[in-house]
N, CA, C and O atoms as a Tinker XYZ file with bonds, in Angstrom:
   528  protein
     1  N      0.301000  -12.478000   -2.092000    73     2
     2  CA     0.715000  -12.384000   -3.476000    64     1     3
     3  C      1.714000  -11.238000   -3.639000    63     2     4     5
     4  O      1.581000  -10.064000   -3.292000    81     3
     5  N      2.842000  -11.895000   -4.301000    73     3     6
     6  CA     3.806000  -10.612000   -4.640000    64     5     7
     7  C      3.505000   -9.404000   -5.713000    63     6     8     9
     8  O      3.038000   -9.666000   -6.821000    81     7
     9  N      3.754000   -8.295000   -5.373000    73     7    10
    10  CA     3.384000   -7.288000   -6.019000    64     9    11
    11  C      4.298000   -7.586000   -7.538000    63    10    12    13
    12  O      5.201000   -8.414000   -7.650000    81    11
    13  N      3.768000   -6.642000   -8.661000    73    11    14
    14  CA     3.930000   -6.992000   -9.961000    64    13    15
    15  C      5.302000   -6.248000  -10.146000    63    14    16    17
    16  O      6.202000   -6.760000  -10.812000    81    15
    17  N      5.461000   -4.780000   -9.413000    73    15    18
    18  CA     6.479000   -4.175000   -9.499000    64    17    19
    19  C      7.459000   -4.022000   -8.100000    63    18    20    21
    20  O      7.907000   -3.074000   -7.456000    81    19
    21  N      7.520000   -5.353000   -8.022000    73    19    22
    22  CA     8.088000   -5.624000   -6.232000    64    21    23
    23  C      9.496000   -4.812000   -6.358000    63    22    24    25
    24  O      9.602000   -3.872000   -5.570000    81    23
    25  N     10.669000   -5.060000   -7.301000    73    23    26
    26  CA    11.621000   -4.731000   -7.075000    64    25    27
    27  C     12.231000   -2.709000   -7.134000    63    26    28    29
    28  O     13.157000   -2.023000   -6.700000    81    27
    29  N     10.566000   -2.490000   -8.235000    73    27    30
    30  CA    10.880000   -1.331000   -8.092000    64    29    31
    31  C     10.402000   -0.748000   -7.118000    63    30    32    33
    32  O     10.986000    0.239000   -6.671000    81    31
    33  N      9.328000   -1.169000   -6.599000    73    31    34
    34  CA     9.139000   -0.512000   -5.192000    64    33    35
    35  C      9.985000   -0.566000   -3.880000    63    34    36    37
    36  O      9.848000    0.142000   -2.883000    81    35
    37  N     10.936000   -1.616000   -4.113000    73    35    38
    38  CA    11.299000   -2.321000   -2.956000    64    37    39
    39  C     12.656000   -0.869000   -3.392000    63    38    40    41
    40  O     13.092000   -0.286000   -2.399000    81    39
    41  N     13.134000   -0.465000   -4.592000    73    39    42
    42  CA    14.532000    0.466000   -4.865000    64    41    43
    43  C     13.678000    1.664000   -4.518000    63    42    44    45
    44  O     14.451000    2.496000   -4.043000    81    43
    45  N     12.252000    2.220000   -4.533000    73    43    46
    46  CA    12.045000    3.096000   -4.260000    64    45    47
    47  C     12.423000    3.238000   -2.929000    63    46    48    49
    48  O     13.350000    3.990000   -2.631000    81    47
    49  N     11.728000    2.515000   -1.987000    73    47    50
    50  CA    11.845000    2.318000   -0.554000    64    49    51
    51  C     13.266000    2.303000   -0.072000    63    50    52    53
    52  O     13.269000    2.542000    1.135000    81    51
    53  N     14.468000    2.115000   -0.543000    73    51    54
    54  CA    16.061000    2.053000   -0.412000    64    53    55
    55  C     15.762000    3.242000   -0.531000    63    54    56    57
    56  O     15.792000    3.833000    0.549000    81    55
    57  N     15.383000    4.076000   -1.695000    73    55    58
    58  CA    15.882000    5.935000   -1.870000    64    57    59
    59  C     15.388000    6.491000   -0.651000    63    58    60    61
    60  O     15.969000    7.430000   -0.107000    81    59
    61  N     14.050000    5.822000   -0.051000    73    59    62
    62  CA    13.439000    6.821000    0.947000    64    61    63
    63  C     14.738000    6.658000    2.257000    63    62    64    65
    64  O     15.300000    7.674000    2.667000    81    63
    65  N     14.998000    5.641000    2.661000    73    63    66
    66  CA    15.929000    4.966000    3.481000    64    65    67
    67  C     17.144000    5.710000    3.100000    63    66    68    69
    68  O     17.726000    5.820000    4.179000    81    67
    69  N     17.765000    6.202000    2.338000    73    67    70
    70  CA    18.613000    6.572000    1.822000    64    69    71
    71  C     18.581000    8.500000    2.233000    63    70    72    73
    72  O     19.406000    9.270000    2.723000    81    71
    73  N     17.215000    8.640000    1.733000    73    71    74
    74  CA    16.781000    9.839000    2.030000    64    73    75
    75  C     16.785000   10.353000    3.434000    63    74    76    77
    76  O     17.359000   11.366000    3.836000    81    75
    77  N     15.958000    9.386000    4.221000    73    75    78
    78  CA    16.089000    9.969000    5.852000    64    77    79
    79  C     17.495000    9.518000    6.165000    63    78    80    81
    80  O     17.346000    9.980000    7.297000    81    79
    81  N     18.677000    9.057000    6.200000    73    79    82
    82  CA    19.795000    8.905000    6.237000    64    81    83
    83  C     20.776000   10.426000    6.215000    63    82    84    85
    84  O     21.578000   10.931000    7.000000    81    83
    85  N     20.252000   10.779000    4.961000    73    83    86
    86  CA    21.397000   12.511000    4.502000    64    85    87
    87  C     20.514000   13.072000    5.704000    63    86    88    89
    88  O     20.921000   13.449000    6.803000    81    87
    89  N     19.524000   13.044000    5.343000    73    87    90
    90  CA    18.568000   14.689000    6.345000    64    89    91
    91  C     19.122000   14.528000    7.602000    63    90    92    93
    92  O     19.352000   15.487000    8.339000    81    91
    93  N     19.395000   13.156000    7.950000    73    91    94
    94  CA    19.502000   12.771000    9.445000    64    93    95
    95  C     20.556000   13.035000    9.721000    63    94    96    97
    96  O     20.697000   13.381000   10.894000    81    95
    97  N     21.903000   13.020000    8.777000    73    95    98
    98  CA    23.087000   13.422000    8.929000    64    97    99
    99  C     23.837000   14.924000    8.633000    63    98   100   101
   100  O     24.790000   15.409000    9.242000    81    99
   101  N     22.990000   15.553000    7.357000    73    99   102
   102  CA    23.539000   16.560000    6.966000    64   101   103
   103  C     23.382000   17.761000    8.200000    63   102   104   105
   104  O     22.570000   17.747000    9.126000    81   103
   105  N     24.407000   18.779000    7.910000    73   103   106
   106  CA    24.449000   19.715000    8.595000    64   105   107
   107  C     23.179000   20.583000    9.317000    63   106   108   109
   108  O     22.916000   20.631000   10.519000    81   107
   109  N     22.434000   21.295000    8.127000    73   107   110
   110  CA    21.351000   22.121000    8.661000    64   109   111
   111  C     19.948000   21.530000    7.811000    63   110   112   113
   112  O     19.303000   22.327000    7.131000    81   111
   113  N     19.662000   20.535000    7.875000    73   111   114
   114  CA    18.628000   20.065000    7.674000    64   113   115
   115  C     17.639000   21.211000    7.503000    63   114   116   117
   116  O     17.742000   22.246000    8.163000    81   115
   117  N     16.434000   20.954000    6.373000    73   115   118
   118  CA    15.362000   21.571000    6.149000    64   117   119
   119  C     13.731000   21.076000    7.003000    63   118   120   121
   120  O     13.076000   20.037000    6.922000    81   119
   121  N     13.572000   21.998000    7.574000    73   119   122
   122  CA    12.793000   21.540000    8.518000    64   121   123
   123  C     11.411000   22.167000    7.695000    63   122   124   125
   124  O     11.525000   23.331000    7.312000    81   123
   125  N     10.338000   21.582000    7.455000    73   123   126
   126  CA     9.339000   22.623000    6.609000    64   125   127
   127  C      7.826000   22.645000    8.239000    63   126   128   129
   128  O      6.690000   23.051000    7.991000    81   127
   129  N      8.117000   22.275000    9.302000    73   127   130
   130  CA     7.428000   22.653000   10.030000    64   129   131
   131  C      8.338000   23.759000   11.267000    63   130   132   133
   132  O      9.549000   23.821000   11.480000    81   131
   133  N      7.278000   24.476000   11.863000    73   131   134
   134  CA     7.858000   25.914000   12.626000    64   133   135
   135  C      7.209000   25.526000   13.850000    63   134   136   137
   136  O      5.993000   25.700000   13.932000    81   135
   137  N      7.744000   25.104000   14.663000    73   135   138
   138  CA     6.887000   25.053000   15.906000    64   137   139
   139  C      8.088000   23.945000   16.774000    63   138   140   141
   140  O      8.642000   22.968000   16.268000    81   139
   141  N      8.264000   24.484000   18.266000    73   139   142
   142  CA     8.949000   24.191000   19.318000    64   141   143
   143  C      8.799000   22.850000   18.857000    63   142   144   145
   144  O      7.626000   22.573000   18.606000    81   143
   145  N      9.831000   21.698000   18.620000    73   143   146
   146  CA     9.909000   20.396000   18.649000    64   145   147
   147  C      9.284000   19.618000   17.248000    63   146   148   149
   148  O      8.964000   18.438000   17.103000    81   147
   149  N      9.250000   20.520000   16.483000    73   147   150
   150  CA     8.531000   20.016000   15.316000    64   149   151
   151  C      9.778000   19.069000   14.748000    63   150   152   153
   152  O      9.531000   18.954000   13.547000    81   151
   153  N     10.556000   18.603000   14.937000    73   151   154
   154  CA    11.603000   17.671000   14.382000    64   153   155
   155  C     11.026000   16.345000   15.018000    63   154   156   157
   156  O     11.201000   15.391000   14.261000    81   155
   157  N     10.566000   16.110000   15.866000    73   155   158
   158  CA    10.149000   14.874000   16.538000    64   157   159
   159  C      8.611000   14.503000   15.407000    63   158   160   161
   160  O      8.183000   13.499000   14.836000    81   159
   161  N      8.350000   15.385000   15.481000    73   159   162
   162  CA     6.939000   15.341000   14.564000    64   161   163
   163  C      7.337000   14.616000   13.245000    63   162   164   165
   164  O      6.660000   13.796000   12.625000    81   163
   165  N      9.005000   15.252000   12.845000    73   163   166
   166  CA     9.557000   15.228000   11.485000    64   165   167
   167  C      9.713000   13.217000   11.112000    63   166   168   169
   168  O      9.405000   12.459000   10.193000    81   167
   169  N     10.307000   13.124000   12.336000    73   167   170
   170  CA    11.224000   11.527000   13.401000    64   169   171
   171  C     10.173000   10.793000   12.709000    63   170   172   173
   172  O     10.326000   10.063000   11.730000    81   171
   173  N      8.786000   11.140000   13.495000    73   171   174
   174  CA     7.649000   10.014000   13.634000    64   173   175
   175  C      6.796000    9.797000   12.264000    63   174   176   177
   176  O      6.358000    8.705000   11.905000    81   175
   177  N      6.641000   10.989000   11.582000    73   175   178
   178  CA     6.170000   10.513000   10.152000    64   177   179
   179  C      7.258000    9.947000    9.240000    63   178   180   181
   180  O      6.983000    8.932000    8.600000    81   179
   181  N      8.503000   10.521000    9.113000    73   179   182
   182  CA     9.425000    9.713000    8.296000    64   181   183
   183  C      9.859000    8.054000    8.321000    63   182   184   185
   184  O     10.196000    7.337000    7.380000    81   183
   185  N      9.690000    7.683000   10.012000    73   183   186
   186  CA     9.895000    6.324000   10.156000    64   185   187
   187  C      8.726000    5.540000    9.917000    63   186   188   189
   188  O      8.726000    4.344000    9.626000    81   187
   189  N      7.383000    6.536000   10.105000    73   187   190
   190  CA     6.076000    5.380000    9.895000    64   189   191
   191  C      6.223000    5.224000    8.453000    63   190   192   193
   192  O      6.314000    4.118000    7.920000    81   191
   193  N      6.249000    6.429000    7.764000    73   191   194
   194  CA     6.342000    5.563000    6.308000    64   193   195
   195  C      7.214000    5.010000    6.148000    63   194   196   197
   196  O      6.815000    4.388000    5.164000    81   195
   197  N      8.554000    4.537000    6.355000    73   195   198
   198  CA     9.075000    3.863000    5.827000    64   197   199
   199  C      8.404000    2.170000    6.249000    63   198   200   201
   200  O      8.063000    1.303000    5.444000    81   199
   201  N      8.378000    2.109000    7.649000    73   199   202
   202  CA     7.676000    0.808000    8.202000    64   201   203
   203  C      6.042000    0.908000    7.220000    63   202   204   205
   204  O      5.425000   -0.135000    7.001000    81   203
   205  N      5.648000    1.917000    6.844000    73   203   206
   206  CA     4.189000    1.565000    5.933000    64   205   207
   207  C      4.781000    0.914000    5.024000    63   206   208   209
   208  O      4.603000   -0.304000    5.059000    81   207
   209  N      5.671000    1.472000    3.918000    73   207   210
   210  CA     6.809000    1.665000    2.701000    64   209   211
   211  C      6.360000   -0.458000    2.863000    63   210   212   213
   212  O      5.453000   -1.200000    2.485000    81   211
   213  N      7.386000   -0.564000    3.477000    73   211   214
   214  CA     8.012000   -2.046000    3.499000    64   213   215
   215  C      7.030000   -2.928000    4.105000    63   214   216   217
   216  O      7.562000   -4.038000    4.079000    81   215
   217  N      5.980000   -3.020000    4.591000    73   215   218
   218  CA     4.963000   -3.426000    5.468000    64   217   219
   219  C      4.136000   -3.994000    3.865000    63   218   220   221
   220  O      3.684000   -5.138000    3.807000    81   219
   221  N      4.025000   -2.923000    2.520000    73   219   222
   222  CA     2.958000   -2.945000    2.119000    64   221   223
   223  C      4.211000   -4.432000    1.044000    63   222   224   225
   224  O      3.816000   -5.339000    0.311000    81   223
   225  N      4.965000   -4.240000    1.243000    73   223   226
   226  CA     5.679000   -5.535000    0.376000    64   225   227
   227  C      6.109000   -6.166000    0.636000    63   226   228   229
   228  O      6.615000   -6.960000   -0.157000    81   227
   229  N      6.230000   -6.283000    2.004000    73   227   230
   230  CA     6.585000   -7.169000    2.673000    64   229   231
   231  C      5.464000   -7.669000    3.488000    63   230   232   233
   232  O      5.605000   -7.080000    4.559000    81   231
   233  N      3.884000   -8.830000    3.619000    73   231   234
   234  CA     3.395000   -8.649000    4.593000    64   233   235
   235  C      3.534000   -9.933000    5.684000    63   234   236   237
   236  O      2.843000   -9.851000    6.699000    81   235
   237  N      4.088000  -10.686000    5.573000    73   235   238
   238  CA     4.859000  -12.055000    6.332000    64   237   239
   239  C      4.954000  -11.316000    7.950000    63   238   240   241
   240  O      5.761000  -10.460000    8.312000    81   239
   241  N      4.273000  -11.713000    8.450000    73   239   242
   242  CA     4.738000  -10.979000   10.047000    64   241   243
   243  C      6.349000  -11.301000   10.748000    63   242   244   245
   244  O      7.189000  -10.721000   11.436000    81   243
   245  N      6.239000  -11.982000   10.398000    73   243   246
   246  CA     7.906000  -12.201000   10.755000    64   245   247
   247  C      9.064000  -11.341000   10.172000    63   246   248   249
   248  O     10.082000  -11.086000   10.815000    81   247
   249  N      8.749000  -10.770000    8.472000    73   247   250
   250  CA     9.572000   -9.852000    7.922000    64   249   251
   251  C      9.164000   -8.493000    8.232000    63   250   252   253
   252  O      9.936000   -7.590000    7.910000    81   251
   253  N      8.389000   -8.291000    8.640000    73   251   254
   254  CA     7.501000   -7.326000    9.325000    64   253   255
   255  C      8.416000   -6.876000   10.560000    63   254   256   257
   256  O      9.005000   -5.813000   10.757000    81   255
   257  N      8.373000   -7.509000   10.974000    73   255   258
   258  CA     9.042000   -7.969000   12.897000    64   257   259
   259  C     10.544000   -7.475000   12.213000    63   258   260   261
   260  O     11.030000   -6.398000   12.559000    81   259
   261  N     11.107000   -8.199000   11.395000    73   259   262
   262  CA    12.665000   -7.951000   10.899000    64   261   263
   263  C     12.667000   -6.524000   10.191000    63   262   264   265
   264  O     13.693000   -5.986000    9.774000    81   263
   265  N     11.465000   -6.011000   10.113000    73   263   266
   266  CA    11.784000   -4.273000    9.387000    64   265   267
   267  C     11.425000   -3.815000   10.607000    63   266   268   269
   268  O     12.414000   -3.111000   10.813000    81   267
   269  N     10.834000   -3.700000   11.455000    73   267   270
   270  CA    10.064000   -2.854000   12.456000    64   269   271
   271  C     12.052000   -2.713000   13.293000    63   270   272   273
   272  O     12.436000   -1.594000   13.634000    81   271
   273  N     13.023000   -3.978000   13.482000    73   271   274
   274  CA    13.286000   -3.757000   14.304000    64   273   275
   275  C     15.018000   -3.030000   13.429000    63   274   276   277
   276  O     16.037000   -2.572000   13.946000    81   275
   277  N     14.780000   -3.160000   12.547000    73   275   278
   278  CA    16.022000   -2.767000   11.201000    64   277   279
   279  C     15.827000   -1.311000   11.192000    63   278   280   281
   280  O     16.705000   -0.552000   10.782000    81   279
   281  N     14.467000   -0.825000   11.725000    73   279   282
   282  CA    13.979000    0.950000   11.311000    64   281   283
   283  C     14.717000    1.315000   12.706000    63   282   284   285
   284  O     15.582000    2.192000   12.696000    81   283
   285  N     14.357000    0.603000   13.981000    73   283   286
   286  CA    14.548000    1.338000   15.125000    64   285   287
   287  C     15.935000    1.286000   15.465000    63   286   288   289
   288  O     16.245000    2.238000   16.181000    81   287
   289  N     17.054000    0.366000   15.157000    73   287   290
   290  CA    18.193000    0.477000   15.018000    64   289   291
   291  C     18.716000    1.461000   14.297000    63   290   292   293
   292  O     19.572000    2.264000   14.669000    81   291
   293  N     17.980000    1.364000   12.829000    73   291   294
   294  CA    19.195000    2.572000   12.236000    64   293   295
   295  C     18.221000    4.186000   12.695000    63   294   296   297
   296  O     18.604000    5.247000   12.202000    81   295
   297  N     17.318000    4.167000   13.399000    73   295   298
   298  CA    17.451000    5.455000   14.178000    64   297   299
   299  C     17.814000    5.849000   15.288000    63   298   300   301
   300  O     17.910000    7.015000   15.671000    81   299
   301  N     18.080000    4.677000   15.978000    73   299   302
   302  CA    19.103000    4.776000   17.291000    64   301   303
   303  C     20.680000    4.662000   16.899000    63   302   304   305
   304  O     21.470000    4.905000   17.811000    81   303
   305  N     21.173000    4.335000   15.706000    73   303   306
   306  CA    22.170000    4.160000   15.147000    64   305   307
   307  C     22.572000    5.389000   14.493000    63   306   308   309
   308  O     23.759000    5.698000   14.600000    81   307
   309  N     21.618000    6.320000   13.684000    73   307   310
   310  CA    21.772000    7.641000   13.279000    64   309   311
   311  C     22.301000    8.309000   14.454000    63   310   312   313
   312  O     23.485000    8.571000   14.671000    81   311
   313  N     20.802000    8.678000   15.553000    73   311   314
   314  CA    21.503000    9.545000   16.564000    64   313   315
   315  C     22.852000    9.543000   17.053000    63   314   316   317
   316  O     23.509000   10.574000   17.203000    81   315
   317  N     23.307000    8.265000   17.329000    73   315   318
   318  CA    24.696000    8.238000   17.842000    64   317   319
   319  C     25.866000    8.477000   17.167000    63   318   320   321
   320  O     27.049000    8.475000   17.505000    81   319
   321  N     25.204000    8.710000   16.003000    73   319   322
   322  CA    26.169000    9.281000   14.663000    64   321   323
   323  C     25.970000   10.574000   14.398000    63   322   324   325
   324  O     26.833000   11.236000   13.822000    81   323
   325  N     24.585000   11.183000   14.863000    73   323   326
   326  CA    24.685000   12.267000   14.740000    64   325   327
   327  C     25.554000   12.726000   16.134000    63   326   328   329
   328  O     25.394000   13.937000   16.290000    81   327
   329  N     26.374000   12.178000   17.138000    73   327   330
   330  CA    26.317000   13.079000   18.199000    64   329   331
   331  C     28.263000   13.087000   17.662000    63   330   332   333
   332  O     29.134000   13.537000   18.407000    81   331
   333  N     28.466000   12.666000   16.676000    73   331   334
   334  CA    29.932000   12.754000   16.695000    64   333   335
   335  C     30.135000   13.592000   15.476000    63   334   336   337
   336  O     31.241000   13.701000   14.947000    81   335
   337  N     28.973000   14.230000   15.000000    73   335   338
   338  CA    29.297000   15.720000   13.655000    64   337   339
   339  C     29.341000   16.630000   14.431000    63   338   340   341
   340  O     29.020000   16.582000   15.618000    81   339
   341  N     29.709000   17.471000   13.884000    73   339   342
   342  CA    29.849000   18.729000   14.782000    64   341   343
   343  C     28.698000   19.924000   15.004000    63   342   344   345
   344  O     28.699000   20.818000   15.850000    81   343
   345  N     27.640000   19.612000   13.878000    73   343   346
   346  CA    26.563000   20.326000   13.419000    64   345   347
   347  C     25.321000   19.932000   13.879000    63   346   348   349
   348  O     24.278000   20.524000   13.602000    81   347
   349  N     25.424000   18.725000   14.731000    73   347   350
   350  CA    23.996000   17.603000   15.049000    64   349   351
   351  C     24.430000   16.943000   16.055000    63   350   352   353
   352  O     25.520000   16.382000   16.164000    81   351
   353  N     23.064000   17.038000   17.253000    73   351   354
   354  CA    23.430000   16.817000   18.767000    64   353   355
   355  C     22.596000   15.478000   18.994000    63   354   356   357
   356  O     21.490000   15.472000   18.452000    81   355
   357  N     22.939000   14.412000   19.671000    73   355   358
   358  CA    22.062000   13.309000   20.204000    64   357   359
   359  C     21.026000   13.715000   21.260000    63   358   360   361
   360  O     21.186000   14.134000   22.406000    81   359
   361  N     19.549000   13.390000   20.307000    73   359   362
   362  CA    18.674000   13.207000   20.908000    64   361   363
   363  C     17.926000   11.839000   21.503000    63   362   364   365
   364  O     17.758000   10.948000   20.670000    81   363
   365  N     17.437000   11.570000   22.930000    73   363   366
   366  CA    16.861000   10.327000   23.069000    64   365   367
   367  C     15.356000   10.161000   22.507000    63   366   368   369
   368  O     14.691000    9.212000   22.091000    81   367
   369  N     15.096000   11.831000   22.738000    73   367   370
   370  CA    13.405000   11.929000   21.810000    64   369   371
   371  C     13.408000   11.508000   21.121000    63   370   372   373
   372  O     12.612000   10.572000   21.049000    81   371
   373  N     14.522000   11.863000   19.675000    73   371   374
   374  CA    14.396000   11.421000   18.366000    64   373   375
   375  C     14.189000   10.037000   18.408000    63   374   376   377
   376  O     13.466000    9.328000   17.708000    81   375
   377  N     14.943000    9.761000   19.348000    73   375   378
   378  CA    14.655000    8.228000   19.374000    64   377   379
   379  C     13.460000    7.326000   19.538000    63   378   380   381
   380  O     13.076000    6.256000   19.064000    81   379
   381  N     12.916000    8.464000   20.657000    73   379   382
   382  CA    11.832000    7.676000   20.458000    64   381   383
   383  C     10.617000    8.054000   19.647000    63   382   384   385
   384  O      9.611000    7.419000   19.333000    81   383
   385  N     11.068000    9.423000   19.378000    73   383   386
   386  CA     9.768000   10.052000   17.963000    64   385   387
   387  C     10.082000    8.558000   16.918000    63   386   388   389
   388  O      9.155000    7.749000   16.895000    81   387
   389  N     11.374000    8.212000   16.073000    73   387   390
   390  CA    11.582000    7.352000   15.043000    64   389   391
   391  C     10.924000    6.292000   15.783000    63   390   392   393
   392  O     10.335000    5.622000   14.935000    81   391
   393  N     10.717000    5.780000   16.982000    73   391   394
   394  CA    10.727000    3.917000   17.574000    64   393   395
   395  C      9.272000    3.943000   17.447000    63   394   396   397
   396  O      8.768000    2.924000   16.974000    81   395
   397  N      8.176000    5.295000   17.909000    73   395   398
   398  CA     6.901000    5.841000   17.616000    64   397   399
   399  C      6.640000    5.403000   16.228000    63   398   400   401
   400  O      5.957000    4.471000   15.804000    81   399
   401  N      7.649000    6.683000   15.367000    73   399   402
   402  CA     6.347000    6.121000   14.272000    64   401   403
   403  C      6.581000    4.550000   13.592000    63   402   404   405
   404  O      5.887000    4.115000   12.673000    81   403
   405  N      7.532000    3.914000   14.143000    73   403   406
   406  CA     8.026000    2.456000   13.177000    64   405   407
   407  C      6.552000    1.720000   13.728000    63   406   408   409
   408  O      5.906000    0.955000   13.012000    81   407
   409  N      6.148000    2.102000   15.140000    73   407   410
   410  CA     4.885000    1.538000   15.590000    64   409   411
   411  C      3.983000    1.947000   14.531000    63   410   412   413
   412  O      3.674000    1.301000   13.530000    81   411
   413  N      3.534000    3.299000   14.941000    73   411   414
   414  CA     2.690000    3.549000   14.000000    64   413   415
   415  C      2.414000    3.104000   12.582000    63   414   416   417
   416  O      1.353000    2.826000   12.023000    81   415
   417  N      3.641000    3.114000   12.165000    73   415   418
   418  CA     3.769000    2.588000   10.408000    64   417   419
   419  C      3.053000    0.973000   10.599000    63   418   420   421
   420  O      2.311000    0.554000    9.711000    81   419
   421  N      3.416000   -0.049000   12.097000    73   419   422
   422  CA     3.152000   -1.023000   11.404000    64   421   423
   423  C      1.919000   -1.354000   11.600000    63   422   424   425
   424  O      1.328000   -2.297000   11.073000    81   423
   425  N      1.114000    0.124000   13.071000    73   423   426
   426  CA    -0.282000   -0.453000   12.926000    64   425   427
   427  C     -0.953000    0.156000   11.597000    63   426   428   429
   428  O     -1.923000   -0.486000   11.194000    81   427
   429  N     -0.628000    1.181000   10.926000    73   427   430
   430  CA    -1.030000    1.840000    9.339000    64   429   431
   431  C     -1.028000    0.508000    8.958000    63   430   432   433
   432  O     -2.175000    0.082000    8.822000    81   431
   433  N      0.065000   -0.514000    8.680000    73   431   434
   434  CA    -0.385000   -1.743000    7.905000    64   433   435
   435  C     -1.338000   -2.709000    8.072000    63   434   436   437
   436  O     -1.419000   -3.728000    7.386000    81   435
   437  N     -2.218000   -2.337000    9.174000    73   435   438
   438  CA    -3.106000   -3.402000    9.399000    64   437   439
   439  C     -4.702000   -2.870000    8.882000    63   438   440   441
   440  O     -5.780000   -3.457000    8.978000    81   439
   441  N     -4.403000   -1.658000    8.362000    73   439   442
   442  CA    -5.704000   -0.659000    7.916000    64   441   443
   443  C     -5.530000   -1.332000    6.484000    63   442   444   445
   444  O     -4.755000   -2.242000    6.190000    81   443
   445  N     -6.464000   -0.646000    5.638000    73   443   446
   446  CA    -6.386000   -0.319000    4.077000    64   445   447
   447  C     -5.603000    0.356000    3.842000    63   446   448   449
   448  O     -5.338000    0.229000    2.647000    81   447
   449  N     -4.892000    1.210000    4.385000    73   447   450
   450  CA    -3.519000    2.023000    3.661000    64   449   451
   451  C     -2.661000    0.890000    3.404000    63   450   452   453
   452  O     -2.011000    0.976000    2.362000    81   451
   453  N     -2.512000   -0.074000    4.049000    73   451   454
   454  CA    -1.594000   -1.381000    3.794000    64   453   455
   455  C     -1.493000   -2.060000    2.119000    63   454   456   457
   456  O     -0.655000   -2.865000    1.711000    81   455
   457  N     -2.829000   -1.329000    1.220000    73   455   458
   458  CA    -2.557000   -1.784000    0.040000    64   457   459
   459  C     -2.450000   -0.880000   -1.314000    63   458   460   461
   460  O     -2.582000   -1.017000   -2.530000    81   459
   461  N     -2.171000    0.002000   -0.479000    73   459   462
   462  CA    -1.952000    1.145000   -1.493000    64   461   463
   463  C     -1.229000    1.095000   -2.485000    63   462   464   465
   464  O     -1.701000    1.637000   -3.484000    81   463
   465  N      0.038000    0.509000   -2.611000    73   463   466
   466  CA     0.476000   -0.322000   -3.669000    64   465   467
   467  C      0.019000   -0.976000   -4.750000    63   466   468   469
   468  O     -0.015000   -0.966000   -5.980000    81   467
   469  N     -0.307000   -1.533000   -3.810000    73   467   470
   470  CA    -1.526000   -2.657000   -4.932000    64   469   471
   471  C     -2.973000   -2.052000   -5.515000    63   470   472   473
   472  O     -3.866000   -2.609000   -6.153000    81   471
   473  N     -2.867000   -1.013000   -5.146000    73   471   474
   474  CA    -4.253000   -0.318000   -5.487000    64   473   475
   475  C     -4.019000    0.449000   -6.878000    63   474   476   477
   476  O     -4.765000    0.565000   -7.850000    81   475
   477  N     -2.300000    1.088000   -6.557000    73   475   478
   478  CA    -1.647000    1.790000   -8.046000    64   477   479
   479  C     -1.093000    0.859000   -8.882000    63   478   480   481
   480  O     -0.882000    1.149000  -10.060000    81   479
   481  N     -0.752000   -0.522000   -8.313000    73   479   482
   482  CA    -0.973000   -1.391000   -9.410000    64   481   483
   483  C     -2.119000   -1.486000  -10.319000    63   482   484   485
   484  O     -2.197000   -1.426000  -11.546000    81   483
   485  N     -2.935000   -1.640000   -9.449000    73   483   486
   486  CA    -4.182000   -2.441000  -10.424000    64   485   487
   487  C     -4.897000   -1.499000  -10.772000    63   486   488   489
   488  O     -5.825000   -1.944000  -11.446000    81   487
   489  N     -4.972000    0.100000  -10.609000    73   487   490
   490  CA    -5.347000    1.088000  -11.154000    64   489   491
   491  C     -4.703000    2.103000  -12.244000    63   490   492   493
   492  O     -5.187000    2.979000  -12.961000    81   491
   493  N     -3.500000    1.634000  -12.063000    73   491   494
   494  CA    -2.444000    2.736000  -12.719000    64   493   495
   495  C     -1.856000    2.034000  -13.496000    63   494   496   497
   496  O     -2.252000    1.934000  -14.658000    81   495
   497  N     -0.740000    1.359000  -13.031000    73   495   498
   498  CA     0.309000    0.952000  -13.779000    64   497   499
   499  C     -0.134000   -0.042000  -14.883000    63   498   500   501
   500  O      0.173000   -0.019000  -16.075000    81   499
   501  N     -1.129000   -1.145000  -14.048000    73   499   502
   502  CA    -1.716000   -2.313000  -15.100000    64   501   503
   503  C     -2.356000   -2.331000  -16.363000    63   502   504   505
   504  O     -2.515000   -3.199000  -17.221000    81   503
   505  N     -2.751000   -0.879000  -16.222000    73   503   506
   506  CA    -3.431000   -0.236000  -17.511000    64   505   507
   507  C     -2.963000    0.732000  -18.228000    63   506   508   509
   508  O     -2.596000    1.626000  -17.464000    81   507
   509  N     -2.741000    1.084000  -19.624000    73   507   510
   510  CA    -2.108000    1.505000  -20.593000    64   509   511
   511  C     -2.641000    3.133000  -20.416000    63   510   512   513
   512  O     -2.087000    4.231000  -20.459000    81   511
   513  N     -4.126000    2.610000  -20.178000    73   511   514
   514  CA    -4.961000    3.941000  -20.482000    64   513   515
   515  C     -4.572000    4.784000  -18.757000    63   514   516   517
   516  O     -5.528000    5.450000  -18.360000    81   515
   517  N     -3.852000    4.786000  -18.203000    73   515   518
   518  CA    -3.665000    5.350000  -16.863000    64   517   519
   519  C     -4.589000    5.134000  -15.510000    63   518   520   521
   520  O     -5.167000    4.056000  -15.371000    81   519
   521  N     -4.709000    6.075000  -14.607000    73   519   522
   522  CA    -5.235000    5.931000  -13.167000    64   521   523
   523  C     -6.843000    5.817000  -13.661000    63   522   524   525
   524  O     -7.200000    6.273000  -14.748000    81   523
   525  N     -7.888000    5.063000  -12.606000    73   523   526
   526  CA    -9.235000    4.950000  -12.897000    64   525   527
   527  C     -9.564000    4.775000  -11.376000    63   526   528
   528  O    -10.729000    4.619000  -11.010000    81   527
């Protein structure tokens, strides 16, 4: 069943996409973890949610299959874009921190986090009187 607020979730999910895009490109990125390699850490949670993101509105395994493999391109597609700024070096880690978490994100969709959406639907949004 399609979600009630499919399209706005689906423009939220573009901003996030949109979002790891600048960070991935801009100059000196904000890193809010401190620790040797914590950018890979950064890679693997940003791509699982997005594969959670689209997993939870998209659940057709086949469109599934067509986001899992749309995430790992445009992070193998970033890096190689990052290696032609002058401020940001190609990593193969990153690559595979992002190809990691697109996994991760799509086994998250096979849990109950997979309906979290639908949970702030039918708790939040559907009702006047707010969250319950």
């Amino acid at each position: 069943m399609r979600l009630r607020y499919h399209r706005a979730w689906f423009a939220l999910g573009v901003l996030w996409i949109a979002i790891v895009i600048i960070l991935s490109l801009m100059p000196n990125p904000p890193d809010p973890l401190s620790f040797e390699q914590s950018d890979k850490l950064s890679h693997f949670l940003a791509y699982g949610w997005l594969m959670l993101w689209f997993c939870q509105l998209y659940t057709e395994t086949a469109r599934r299959w067509g986001w899992a493999l749309a995430f790992v391109a445009l992070g193998v597609g970033l890096e190689f874009l990052q290696s032609l700024t002058p401020d940001r070096v190609y990593e193969a880690l990153d690559m595979a921190a992002n190809s990691g978490g697109v996994l991760l994100g799509g086994l998250l969709a096979t849990t109950p986090l997979a309906q979290g959406l639908r949970v702030i639907e039918a708790r939040c949004l559907a009702r006047s009187a707010g969250c319950r």
